[in-house]
Backbone of each chain as nested JSON, in Angstrom:
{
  "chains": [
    {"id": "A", "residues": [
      {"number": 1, "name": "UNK", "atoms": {"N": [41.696, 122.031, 72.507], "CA": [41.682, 120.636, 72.943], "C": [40.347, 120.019, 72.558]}},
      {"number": 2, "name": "UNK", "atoms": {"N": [40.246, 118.706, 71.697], "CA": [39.134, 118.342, 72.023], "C": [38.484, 117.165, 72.645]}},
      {"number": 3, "name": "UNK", "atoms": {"N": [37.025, 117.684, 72.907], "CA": [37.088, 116.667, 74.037], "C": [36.158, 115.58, 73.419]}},
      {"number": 4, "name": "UNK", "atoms": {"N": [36.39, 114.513, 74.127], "CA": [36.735, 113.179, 74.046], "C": [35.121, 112.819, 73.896]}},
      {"number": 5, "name": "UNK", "atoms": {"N": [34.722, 111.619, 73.383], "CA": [33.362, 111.628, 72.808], "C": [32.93, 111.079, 74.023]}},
      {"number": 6, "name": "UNK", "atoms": {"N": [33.243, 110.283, 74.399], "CA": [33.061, 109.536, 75.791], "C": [31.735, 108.427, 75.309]}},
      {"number": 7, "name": "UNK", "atoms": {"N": [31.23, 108.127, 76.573], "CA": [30.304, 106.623, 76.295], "C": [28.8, 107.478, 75.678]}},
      {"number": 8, "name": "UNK", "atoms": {"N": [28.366, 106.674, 74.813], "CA": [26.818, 107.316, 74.152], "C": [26.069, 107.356, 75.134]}},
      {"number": 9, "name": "UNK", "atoms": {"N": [24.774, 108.287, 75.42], "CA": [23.619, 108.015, 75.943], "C": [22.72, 106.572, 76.1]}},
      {"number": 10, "name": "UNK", "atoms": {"N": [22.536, 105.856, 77.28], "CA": [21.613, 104.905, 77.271], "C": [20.233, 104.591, 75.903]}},
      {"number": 11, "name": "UNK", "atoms": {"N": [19.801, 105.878, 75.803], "CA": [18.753, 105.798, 75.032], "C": [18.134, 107.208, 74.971]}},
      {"number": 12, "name": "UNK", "atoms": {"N": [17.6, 107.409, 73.623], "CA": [17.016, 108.708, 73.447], "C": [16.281, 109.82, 75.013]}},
      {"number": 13, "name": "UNK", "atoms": {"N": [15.433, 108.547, 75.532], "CA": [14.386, 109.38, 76.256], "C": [15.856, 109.603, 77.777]}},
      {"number": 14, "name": "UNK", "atoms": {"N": [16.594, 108.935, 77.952], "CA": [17.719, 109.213, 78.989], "C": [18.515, 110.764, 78.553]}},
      {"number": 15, "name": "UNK", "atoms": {"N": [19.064, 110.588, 76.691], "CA": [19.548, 111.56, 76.553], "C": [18.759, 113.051, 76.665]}},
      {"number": 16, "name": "UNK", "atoms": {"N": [17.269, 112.905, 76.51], "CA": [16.656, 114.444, 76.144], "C": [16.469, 114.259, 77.894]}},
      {"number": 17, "name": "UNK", "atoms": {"N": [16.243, 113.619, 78.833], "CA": [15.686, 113.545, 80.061], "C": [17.576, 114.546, 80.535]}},
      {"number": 18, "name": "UNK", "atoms": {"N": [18.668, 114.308, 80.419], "CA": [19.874, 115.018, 80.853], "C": [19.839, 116.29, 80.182]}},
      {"number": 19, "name": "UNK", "atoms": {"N": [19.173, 116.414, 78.357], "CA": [19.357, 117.837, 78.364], "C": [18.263, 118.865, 79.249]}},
      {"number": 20, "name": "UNK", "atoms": {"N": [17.205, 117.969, 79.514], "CA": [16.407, 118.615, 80.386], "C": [17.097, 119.237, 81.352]}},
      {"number": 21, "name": "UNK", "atoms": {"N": [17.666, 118.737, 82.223], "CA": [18.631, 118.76, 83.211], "C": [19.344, 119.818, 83.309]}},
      {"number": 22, "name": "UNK", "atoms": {"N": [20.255, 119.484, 82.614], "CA": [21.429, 120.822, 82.058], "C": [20.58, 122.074, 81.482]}},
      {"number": 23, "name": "UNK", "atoms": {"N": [19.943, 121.824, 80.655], "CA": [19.302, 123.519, 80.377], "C": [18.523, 123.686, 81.679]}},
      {"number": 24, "name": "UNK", "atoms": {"N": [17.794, 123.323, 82.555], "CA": [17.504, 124.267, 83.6], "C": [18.646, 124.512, 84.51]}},
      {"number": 25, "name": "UNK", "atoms": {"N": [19.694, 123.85, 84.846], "CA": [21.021, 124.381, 85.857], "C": [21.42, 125.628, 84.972]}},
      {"number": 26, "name": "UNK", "atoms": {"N": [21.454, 125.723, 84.034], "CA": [22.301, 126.641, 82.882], "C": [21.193, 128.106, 83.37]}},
      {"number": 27, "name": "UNK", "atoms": {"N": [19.7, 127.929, 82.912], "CA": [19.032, 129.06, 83.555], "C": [19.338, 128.923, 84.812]}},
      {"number": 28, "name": "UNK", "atoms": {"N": [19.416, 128.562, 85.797], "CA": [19.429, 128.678, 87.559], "C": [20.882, 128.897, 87.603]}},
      {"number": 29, "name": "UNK", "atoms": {"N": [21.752, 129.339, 86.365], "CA": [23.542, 129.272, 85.731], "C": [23.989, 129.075, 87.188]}},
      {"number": 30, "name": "UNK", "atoms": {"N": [23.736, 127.726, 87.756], "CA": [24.321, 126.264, 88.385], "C": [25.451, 125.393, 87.816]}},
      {"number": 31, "name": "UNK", "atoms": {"N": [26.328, 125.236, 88.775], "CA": [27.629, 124.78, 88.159], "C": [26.972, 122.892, 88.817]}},
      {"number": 32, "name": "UNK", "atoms": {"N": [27.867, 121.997, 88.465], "CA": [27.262, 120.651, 88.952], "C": [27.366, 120.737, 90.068]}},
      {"number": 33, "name": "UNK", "atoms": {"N": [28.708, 121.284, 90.418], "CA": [28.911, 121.187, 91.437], "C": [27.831, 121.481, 92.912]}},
      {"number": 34, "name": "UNK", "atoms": {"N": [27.276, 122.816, 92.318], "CA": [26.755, 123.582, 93.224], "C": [25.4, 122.984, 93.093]}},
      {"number": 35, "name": "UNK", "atoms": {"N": [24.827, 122.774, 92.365], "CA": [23.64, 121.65, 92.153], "C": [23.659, 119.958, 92.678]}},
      {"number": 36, "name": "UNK", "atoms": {"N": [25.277, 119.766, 93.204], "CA": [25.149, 118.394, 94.213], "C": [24.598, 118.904, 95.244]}},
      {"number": 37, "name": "UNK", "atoms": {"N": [25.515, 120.415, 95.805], "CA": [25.426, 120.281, 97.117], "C": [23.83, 120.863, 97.222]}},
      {"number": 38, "name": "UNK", "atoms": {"N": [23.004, 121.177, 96.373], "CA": [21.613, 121.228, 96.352], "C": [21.081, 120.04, 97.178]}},
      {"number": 39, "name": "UNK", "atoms": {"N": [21.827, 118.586, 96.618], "CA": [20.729, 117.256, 96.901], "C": [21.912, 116.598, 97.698]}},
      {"number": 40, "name": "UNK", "atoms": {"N": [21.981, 115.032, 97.679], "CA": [22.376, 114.41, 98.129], "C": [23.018, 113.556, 97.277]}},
      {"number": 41, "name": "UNK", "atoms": {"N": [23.273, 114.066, 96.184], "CA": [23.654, 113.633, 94.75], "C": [25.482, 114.095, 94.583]}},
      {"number": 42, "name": "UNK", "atoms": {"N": [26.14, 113.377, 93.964], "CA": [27.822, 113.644, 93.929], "C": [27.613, 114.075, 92.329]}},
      {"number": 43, "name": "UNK", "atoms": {"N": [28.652, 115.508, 92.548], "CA": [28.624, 116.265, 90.599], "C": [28.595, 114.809, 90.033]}},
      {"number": 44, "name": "UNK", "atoms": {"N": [29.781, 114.177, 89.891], "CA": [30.061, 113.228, 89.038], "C": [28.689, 112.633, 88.815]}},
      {"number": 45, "name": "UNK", "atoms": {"N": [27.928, 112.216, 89.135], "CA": [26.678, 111.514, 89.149], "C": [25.66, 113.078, 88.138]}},
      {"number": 46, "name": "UNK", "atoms": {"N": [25.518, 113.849, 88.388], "CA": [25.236, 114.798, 87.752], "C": [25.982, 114.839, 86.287]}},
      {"number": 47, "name": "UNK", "atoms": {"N": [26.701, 114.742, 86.137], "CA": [27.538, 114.999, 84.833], "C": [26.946, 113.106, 83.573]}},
      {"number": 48, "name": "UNK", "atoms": {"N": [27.028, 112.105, 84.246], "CA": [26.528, 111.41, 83.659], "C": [25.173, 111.076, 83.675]}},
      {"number": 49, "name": "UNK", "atoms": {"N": [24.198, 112.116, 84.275], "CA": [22.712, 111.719, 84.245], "C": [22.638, 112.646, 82.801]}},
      {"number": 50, "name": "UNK", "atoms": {"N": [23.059, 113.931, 83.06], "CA": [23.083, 115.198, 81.916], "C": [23.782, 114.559, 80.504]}},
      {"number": 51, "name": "UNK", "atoms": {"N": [24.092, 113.075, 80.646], "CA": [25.217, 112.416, 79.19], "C": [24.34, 111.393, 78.849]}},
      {"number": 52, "name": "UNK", "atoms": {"N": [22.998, 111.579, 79.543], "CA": [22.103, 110.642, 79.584], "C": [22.66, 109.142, 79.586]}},
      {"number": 53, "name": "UNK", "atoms": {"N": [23.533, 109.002, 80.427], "CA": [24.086, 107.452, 80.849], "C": [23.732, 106.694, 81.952]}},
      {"number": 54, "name": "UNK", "atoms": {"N": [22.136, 107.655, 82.688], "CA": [22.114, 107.292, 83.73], "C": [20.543, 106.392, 83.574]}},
      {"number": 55, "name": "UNK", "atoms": {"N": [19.96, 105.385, 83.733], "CA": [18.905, 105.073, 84.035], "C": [18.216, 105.277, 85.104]}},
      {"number": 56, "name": "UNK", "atoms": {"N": [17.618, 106.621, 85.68], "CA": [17.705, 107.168, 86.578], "C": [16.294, 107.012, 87.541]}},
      {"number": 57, "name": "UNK", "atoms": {"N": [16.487, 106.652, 88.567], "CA": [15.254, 105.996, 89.739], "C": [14.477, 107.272, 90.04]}},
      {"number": 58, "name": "UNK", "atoms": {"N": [13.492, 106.741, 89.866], "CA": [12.27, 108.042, 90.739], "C": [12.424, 108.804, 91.909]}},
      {"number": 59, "name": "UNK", "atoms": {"N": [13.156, 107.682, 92.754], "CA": [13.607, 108.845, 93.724], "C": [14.689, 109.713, 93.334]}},
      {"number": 60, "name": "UNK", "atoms": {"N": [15.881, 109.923, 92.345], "CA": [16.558, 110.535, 92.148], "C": [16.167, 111.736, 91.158]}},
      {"number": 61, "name": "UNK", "atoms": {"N": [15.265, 111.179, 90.519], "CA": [14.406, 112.247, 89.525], "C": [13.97, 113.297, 90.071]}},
      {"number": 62, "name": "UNK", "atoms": {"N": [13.24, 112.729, 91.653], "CA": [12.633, 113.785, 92.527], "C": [13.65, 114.86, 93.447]}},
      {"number": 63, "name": "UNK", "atoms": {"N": [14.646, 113.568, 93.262], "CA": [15.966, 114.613, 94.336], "C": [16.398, 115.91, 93.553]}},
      {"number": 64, "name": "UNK", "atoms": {"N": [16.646, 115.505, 92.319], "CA": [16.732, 116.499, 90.87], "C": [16.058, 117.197, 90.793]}},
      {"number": 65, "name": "UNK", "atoms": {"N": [14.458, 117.042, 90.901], "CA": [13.856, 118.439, 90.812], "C": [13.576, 119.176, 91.777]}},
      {"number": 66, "name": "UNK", "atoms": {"N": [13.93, 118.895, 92.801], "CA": [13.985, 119.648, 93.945], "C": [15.463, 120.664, 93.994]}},
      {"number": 67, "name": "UNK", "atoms": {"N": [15.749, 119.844, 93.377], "CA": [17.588, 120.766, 93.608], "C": [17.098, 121.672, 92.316]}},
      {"number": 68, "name": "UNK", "atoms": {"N": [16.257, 121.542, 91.008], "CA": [16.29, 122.425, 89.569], "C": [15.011, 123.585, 90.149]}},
      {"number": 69, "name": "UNK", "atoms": {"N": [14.498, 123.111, 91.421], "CA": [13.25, 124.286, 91.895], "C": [12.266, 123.949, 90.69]}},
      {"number": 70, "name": "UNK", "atoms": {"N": [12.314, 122.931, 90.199], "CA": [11.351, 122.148, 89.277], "C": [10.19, 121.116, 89.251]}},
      {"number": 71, "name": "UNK", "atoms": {"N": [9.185, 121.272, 89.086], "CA": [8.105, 120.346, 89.164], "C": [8.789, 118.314, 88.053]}},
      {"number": 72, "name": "UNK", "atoms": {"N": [8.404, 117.523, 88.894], "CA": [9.218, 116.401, 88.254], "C": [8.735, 116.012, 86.656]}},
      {"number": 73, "name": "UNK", "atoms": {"N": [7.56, 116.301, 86.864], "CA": [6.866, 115.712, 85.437], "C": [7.4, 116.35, 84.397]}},
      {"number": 74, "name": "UNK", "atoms": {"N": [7.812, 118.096, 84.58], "CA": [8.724, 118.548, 83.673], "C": [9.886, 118.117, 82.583]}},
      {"number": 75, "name": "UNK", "atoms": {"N": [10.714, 117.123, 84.032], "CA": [11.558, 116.736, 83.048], "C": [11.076, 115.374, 82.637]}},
      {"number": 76, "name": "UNK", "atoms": {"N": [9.973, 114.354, 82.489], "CA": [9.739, 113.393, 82.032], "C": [8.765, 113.811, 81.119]}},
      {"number": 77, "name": "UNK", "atoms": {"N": [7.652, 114.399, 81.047], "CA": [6.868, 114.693, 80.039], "C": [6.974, 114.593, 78.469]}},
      {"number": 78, "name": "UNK", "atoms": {"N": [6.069, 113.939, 77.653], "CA": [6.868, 113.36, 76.67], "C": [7.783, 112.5, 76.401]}},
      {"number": 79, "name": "UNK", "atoms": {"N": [8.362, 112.296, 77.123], "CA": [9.321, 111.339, 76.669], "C": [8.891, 109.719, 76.48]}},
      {"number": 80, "name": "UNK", "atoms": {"N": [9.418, 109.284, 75.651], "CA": [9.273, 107.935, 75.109], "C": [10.425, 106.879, 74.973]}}
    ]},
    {"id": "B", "residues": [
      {"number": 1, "name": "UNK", "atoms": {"N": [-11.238, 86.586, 104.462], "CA": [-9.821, 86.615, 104.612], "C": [-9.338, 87.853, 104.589]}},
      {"number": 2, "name": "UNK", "atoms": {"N": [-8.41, 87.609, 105.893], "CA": [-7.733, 88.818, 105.923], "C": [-6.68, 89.283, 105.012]}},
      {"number": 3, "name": "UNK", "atoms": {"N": [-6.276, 90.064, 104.347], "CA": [-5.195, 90.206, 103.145], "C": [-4.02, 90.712, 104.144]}},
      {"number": 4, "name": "UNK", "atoms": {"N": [-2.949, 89.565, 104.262], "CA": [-1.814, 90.507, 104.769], "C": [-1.054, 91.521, 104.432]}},
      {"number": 5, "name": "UNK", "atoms": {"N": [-0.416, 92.696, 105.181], "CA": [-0.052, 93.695, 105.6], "C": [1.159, 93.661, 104.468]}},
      {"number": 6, "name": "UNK", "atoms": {"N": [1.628, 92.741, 104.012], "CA": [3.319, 92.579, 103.349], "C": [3.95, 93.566, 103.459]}},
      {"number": 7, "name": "UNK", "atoms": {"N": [4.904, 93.915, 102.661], "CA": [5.926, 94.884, 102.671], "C": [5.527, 96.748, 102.653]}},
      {"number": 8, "name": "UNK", "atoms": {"N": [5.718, 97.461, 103.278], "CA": [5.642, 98.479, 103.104], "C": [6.063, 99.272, 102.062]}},
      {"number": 9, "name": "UNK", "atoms": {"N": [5.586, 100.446, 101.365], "CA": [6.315, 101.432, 100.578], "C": [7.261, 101.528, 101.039]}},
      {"number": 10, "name": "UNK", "atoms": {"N": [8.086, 101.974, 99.887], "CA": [9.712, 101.883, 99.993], "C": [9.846, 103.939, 100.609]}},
      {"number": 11, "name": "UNK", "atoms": {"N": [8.751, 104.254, 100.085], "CA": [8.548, 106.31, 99.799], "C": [7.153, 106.628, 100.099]}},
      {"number": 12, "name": "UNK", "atoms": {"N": [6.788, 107.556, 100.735], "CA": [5.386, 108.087, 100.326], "C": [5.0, 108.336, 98.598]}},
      {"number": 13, "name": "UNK", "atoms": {"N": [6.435, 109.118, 97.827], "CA": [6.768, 108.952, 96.662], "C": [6.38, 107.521, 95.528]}},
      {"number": 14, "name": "UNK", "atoms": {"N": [6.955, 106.399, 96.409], "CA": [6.76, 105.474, 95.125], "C": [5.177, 104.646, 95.879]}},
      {"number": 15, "name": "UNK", "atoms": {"N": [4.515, 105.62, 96.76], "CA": [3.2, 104.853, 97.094], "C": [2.08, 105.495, 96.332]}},
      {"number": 16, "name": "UNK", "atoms": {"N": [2.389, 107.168, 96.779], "CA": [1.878, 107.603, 95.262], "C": [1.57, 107.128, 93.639]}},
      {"number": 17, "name": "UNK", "atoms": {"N": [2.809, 106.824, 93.631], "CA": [3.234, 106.668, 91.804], "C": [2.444, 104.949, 91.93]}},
      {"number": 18, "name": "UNK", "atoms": {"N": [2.489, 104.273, 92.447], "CA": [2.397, 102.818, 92.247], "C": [0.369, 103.307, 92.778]}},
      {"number": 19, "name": "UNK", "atoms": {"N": [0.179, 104.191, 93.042], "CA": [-1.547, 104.513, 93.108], "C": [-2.012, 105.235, 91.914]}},
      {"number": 20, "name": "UNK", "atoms": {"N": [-1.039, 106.017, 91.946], "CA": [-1.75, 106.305, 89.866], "C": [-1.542, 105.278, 88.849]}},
      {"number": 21, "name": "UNK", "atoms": {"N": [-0.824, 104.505, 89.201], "CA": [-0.411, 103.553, 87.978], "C": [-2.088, 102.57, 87.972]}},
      {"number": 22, "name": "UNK", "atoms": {"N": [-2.081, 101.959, 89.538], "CA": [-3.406, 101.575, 89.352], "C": [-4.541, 101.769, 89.427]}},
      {"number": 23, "name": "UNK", "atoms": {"N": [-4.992, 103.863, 89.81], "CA": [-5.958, 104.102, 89.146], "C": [-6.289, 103.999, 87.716]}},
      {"number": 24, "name": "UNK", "atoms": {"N": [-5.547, 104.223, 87.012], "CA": [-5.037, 104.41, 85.507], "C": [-5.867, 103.006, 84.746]}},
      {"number": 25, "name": "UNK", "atoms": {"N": [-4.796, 101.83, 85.476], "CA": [-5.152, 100.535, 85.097], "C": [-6.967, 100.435, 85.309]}},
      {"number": 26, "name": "UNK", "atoms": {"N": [-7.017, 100.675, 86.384], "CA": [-8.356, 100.33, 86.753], "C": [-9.31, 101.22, 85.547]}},
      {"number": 27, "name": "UNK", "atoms": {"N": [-9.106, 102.514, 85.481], "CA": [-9.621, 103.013, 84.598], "C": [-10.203, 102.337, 83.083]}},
      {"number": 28, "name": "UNK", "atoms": {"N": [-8.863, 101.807, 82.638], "CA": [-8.665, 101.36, 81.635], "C": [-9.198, 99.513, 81.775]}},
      {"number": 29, "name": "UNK", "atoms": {"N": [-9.753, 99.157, 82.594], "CA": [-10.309, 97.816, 83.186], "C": [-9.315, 96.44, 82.638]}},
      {"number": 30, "name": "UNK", "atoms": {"N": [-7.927, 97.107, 83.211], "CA": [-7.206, 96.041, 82.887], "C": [-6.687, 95.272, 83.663]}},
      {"number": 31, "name": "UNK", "atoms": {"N": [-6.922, 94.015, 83.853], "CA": [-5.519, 92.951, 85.464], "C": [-4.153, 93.602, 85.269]}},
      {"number": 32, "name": "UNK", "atoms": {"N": [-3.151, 93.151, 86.023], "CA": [-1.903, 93.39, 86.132], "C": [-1.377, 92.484, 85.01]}},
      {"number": 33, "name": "UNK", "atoms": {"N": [-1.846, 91.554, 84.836], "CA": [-2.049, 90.125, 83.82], "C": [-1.453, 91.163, 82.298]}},
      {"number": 34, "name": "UNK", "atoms": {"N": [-2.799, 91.702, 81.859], "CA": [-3.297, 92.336, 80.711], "C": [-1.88, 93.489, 80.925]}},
      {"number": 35, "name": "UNK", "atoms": {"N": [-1.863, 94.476, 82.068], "CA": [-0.522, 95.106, 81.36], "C": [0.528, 94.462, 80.8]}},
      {"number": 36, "name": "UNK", "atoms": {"N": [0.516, 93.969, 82.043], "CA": [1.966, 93.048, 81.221], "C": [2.394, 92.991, 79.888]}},
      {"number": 37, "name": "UNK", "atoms": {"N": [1.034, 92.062, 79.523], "CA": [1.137, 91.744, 77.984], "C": [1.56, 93.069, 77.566]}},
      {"number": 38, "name": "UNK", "atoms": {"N": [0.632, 94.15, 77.778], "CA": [1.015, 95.666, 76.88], "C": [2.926, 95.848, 76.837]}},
      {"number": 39, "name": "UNK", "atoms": {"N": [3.158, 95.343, 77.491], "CA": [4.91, 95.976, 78.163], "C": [5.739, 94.161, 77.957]}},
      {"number": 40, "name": "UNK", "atoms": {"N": [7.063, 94.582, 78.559], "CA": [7.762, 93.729, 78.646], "C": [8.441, 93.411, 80.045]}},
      {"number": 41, "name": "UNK", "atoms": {"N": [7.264, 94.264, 80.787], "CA": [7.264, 94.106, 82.319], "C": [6.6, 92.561, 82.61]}},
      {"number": 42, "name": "UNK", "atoms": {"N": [6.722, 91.579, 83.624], "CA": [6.714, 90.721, 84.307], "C": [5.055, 91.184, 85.395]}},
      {"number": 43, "name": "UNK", "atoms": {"N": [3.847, 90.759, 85.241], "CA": [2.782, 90.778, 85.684], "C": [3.156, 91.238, 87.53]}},
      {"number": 44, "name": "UNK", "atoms": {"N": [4.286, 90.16, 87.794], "CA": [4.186, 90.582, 89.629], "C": [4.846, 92.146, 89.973]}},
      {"number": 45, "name": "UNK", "atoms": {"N": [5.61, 92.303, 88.773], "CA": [6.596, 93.437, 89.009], "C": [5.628, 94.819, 88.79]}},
      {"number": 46, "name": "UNK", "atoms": {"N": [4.245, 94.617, 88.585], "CA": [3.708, 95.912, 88.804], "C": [2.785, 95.683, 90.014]}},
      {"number": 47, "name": "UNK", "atoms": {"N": [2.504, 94.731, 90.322], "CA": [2.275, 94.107, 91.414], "C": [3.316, 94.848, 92.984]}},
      {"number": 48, "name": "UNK", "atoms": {"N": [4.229, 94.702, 92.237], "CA": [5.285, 95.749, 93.38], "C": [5.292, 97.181, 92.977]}},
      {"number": 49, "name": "UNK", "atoms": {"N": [5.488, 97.114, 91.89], "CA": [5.203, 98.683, 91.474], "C": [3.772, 99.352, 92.191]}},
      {"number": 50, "name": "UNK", "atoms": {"N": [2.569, 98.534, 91.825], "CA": [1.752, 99.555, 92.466], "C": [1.674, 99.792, 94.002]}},
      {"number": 51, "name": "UNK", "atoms": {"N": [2.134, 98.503, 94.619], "CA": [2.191, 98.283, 96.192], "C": [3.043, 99.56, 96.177]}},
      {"number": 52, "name": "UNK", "atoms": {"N": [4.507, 100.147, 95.768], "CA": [5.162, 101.454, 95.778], "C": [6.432, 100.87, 96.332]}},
      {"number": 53, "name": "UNK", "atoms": {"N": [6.435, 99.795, 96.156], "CA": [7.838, 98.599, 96.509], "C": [8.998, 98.736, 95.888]}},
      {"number": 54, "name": "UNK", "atoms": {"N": [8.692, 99.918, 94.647], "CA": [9.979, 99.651, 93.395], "C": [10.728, 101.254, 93.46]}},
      {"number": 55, "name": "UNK", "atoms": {"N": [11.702, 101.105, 93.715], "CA": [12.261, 102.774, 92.918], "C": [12.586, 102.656, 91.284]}},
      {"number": 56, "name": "UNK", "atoms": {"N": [11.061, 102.676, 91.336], "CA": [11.399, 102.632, 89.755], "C": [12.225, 103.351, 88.898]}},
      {"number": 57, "name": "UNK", "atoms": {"N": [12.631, 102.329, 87.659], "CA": [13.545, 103.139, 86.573], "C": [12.669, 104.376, 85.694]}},
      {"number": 58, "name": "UNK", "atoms": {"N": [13.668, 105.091, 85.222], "CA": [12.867, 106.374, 84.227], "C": [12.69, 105.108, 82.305]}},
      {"number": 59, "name": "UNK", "atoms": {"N": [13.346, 104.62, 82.336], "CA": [12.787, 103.206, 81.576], "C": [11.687, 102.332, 81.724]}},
      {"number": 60, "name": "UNK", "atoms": {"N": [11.33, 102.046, 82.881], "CA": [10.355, 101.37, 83.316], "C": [8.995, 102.16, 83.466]}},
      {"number": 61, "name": "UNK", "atoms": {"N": [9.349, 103.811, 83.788], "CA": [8.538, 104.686, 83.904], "C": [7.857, 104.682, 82.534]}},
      {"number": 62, "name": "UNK", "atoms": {"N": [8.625, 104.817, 81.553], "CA": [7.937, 105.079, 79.93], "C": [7.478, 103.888, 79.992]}},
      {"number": 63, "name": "UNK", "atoms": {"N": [7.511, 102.825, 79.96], "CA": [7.479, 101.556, 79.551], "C": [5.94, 101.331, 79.965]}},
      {"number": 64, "name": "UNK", "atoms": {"N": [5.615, 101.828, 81.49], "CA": [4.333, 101.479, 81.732], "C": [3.178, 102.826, 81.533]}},
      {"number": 65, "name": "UNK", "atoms": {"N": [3.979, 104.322, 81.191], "CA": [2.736, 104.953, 80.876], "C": [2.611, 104.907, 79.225]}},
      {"number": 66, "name": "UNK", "atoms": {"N": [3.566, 104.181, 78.727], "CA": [3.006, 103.954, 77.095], "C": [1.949, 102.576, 77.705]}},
      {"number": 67, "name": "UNK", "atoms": {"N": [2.277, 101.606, 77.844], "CA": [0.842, 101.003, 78.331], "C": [-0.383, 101.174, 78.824]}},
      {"number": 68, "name": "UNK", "atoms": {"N": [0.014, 102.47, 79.843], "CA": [-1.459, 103.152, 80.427], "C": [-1.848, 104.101, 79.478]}},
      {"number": 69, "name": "UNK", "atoms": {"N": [-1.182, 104.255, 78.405], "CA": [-1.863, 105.361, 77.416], "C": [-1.934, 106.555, 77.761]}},
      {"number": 70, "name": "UNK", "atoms": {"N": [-0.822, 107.058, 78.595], "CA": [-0.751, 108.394, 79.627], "C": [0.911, 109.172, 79.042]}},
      {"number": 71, "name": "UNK", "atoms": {"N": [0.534, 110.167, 79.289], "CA": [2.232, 111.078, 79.349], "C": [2.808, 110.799, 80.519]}},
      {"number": 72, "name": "UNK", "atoms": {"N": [3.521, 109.709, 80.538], "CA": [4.84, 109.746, 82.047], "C": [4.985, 111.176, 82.747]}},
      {"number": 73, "name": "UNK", "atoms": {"N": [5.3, 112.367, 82.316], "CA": [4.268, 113.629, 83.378], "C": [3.577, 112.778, 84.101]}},
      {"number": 74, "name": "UNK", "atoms": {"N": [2.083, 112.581, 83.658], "CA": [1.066, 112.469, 84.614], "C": [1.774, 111.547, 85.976]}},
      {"number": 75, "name": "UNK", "atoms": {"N": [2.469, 110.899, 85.553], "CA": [2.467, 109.439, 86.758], "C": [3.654, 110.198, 87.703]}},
      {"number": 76, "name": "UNK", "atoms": {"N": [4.252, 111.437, 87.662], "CA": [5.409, 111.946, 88.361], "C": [5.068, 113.361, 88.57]}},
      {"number": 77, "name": "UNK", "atoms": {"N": [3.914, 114.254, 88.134], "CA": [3.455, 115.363, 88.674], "C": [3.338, 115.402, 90.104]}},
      {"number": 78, "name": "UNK", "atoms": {"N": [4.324, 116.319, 90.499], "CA": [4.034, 116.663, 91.97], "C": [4.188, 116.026, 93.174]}},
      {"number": 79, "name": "UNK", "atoms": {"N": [4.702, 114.788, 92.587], "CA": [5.656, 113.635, 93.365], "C": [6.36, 114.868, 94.0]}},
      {"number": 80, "name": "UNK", "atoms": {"N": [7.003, 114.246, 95.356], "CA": [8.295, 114.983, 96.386], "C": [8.982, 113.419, 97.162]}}
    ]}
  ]
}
């Protein structure tokens, strides 16, 4: 089956800011699911931050790295 | 004159972040005026930003440490 291209990333620094994302759940091998019930965050909302579709607020950045056992600057560093 | 009290931080989080933004500035001996110009941010809106008034965007985040001449890291290290 293949799957469906779906909507592009907002913008570069959104898309590498979701693979950030996803490669640390993948090491912590975190399903979305189990990484909502980390935060206060719904998978679905997880699945389009990781599609980088999300323009995503500081406080949610922080909710994120608390649920990835991650320092925040991690996943923003660099990015442009 | 007394400077009134206005609005409170929205986070200990975005009171932080809106205090590095204007050590940074200050560093760099610039008004809120002068960022602006650097960005396509609105002079009052860091004005709220540094007060810690904004849940800021991860857009808005790049937007003002390419102006402060900083790695967006710095302005989200160790935030909670």
């Amino acid at each position: 089956m293949v799957r469906p291209a779906g909507k592009p990333p907002l913008s570069s620094a959104a898309a590498e800011f979701g693979a950030r994302v996803r490669a640390r759940r993948h090491e912590l091998a975190l399903s979305q699911e189990a990484l909502a019930d980390r935060s206060d965050l719904h998978w679905t909302y997880f699945g389009q931050v990781e599609r980088g579709q999300v323009n995503i607020s500081l406080h949610n950045i922080l909710k994120i790295a608390d649920a990835l056992e991650i320092d925040p600057g991690d996943l923003v560093t660099g990015l442009t």
